[in-house]
N, CA, C and O atoms as a MOPAC input file, in Angstrom:
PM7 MOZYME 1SCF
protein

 N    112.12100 1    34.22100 1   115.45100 1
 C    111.99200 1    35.51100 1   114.79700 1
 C    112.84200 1    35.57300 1   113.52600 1
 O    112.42800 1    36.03200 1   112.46100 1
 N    114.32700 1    34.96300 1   113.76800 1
 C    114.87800 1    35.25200 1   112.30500 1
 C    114.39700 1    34.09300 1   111.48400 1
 O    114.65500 1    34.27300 1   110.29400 1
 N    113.73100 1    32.86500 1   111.75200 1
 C    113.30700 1    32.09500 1   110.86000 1
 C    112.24400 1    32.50100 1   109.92700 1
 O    112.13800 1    32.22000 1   108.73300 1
 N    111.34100 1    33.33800 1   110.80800 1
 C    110.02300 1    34.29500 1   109.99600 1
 C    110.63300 1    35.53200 1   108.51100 1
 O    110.20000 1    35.79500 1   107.38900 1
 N    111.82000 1    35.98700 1   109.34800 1
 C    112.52600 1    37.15300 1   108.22500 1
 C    113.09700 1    36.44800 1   106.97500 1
 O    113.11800 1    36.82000 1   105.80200 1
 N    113.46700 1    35.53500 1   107.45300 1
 C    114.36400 1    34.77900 1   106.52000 1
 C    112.81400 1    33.80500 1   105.71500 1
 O    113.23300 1    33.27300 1   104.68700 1
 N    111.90800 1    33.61500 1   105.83900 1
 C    110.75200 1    33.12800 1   105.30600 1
 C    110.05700 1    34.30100 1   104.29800 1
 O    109.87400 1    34.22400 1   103.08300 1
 N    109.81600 1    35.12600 1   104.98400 1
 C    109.37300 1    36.49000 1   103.97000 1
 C    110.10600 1    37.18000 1   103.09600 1
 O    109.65300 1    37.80500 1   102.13600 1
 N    111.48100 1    37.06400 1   103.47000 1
 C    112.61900 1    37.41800 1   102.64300 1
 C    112.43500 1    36.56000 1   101.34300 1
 O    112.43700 1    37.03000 1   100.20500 1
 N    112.29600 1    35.39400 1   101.62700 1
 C    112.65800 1    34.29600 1   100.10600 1
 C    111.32100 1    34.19700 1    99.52300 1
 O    111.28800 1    33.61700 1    98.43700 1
 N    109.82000 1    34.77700 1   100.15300 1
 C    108.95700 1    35.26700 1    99.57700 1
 C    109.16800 1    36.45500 1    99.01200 1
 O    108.81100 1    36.35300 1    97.83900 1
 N    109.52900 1    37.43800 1    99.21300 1
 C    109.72600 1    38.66100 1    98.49900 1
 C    110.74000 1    38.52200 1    97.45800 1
 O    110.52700 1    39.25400 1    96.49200 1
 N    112.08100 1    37.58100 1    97.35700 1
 C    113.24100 1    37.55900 1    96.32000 1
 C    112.27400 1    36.34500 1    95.39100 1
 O    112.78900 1    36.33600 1    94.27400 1
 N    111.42100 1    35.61500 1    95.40800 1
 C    110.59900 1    34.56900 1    94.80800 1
 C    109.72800 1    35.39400 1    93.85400 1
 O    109.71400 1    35.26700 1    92.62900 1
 N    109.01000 1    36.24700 1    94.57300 1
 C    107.89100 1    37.20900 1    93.73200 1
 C    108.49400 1    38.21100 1    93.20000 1
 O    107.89000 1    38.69800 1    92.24400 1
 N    109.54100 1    38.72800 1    93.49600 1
 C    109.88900 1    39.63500 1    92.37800 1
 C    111.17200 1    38.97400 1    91.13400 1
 O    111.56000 1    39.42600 1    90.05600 1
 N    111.49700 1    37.87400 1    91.82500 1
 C    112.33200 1    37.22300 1    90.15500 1
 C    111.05600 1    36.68200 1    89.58200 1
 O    111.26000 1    36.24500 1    88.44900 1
 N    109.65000 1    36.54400 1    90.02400 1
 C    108.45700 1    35.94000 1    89.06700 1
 C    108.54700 1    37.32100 1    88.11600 1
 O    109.13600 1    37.62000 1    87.07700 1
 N    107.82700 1    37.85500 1    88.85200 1
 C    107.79200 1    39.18900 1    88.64600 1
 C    108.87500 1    39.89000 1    87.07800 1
 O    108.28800 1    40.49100 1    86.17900 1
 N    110.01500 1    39.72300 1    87.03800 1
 C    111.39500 1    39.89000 1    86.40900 1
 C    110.93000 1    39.29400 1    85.24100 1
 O    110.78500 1    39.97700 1    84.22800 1
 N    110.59000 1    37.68800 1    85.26100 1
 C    111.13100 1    36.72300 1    84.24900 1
 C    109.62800 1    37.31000 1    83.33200 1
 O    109.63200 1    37.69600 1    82.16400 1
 N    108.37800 1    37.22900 1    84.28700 1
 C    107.32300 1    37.38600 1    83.21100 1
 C    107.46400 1    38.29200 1    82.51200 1
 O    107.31400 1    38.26600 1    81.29100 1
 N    107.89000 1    39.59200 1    83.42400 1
 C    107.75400 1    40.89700 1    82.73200 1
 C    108.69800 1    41.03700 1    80.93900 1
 O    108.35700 1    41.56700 1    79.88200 1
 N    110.18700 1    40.12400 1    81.44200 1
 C    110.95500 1    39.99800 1    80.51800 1
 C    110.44100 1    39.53700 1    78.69400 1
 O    110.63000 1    40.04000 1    77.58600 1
 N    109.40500 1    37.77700 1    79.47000 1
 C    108.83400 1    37.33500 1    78.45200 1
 C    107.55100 1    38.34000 1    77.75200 1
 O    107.23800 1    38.22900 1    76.56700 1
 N    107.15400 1    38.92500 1    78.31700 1
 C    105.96600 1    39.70800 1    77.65500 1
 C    105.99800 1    40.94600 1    76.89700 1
 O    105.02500 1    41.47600 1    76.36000 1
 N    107.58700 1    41.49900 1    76.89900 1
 C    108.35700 1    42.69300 1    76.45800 1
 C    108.65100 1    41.77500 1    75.05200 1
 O    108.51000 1    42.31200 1    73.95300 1
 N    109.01700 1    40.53200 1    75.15500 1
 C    109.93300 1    39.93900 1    73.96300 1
 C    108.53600 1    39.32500 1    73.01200 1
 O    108.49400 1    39.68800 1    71.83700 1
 N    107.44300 1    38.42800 1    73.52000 1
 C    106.34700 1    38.38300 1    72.86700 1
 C    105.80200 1    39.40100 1    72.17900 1
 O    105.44900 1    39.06900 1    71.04800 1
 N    105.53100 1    40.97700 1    72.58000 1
 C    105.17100 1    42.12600 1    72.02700 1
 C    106.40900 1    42.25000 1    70.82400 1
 O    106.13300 1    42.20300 1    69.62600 1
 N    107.33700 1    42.36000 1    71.16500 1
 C    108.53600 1    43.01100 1    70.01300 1
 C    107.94800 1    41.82900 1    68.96100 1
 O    107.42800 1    42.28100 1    67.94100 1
 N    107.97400 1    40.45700 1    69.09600 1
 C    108.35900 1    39.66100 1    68.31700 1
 C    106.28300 1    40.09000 1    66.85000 1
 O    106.04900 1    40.08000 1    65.64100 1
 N    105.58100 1    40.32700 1    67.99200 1
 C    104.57900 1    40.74500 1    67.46200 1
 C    104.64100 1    42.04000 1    66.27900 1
 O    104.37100 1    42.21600 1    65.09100 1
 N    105.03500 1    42.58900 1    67.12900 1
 C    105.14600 1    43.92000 1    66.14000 1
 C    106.06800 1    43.76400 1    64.92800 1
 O    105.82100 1    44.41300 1    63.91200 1
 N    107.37600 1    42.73300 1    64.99600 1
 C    107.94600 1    42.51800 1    64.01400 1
 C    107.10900 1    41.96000 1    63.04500 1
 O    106.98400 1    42.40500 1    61.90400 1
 N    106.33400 1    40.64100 1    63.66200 1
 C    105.40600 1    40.24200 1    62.27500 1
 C    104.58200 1    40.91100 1    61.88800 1
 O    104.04900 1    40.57900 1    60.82900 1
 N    104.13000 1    42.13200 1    62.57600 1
 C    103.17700 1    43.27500 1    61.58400 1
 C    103.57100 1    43.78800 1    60.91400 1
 O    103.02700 1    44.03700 1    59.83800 1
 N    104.83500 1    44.21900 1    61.30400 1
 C    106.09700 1    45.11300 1    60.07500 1
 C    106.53300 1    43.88500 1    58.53100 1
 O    106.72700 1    44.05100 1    57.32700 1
 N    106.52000 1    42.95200 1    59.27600 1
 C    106.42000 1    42.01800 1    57.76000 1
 C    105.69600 1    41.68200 1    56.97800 1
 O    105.86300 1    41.35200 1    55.80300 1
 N    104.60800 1    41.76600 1    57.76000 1
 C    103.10800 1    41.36600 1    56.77900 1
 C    102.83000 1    42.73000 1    55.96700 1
 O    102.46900 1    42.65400 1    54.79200 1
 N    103.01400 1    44.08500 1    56.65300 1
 C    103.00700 1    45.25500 1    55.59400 1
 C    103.93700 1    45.28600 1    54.45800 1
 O    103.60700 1    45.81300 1    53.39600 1
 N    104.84900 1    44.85500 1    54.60100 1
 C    105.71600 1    45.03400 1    53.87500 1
 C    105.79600 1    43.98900 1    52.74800 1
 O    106.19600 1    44.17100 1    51.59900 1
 N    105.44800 1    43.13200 1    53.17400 1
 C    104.76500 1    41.42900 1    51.83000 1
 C    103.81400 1    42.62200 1    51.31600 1
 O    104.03800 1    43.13800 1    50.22100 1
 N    102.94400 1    42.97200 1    51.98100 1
 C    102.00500 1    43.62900 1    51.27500 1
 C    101.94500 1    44.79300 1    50.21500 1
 O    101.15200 1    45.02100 1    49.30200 1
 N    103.17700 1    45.50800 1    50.71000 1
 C    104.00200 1    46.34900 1    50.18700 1
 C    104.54100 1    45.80000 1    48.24300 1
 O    104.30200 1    46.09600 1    47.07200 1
 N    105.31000 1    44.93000 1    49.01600 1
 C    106.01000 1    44.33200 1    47.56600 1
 C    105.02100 1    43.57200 1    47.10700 1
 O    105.57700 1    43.03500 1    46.14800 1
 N    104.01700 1    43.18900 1    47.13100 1
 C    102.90300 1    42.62900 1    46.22100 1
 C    102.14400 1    43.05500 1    45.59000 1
 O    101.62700 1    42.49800 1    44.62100 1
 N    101.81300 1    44.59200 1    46.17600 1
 C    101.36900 1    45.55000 1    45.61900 1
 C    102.28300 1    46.49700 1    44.65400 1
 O    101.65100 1    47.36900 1    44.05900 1
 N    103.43500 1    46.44800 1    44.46400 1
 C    104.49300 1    46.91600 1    44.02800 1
 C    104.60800 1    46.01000 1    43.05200 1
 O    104.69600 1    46.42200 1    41.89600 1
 N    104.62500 1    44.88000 1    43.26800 1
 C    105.12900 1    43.94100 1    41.68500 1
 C    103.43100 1    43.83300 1    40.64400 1
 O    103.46300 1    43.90500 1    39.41500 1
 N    102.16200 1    43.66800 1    41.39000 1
 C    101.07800 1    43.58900 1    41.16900 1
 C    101.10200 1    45.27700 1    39.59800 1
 O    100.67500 1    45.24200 1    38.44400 1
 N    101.78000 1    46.43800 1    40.36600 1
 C    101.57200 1    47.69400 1    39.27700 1
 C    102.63700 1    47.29400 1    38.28600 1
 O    102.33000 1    47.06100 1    37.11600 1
 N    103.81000 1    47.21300 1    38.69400 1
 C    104.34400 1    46.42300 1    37.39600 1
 C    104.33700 1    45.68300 1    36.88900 1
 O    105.38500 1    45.62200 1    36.24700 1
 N    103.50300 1    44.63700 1    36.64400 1
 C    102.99700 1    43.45200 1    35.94300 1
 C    102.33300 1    44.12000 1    35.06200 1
 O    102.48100 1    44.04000 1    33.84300 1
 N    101.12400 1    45.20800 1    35.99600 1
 C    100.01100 1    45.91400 1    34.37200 1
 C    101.06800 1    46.97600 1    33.83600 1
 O    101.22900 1    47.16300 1    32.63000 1
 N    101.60700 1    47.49400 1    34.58400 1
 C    101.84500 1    48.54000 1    33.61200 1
 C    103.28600 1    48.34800 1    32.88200 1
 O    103.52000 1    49.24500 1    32.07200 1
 N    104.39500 1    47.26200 1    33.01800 1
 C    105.20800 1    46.60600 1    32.36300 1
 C    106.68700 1    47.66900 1    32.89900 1
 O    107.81400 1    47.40300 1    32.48000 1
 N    106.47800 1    48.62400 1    33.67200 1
 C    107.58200 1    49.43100 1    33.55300 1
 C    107.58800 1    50.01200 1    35.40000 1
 O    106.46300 1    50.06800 1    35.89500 1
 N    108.80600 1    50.42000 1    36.35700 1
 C    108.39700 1    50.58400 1    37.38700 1
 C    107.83400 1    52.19000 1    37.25400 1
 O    107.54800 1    52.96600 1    36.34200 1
 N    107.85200 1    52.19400 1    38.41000 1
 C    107.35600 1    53.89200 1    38.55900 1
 C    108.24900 1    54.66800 1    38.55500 1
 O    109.24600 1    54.50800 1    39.26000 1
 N    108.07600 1    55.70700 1    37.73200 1
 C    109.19900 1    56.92900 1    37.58200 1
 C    109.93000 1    57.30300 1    38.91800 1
 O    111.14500 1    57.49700 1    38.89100 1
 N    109.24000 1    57.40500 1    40.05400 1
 C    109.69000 1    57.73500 1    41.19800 1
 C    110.76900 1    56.50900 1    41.63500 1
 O    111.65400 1    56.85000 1    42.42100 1
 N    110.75800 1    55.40000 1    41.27500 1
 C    111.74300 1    54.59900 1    42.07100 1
 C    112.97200 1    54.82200 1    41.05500 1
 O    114.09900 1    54.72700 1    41.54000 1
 N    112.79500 1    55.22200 1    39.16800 1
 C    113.72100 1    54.90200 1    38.65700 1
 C    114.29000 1    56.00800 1    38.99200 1
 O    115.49000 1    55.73600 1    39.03600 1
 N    114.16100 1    56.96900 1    39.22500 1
 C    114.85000 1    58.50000 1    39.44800 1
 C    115.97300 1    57.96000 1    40.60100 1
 O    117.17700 1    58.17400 1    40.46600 1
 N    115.37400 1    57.19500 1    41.80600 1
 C    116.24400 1    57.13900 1    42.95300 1
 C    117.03400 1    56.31700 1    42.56600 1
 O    118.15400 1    56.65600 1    42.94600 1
 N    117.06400 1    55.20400 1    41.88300 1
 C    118.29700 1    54.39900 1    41.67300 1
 C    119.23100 1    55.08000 1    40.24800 1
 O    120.30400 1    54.69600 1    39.78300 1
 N    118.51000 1    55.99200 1    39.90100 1
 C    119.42900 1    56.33000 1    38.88700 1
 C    120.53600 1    57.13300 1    39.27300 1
 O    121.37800 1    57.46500 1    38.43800 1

């Protein structure tokens, strides 16, 4: 009888550290995702940003106001 408890026991501490580690990795895959979306907007951002000052030779009034 205690060989059975002690069998289901190290099934239940087995499936929930599975349980733990995946959950861990799939929290850190998502973040790491969303970071590269936040970077790719933001390339996109400053490319589109240097792209208007190239034609128009001068930045936009709105950014020079804030650093001024």
């Amino acid at each position: 009888m205690i060989s059975q408890i002690l069998t289901i026991l190290g099934v239940l501490i087995g499936a929930l550290t599975s349980y733990l580690s995946t959950s861990a990795a799939e929290r850190a895959r998502h973040r790491r995702t969303l970071a590269t979306r936040w970077d790719e907007r933001k390339l996109d951002t400053y490319i589109e940003y240097a792209t208007c000052v190239k034609e128009d030779g001068v930045p936009p009034s709105g950014v020079a106001a804030i650093s001024a």
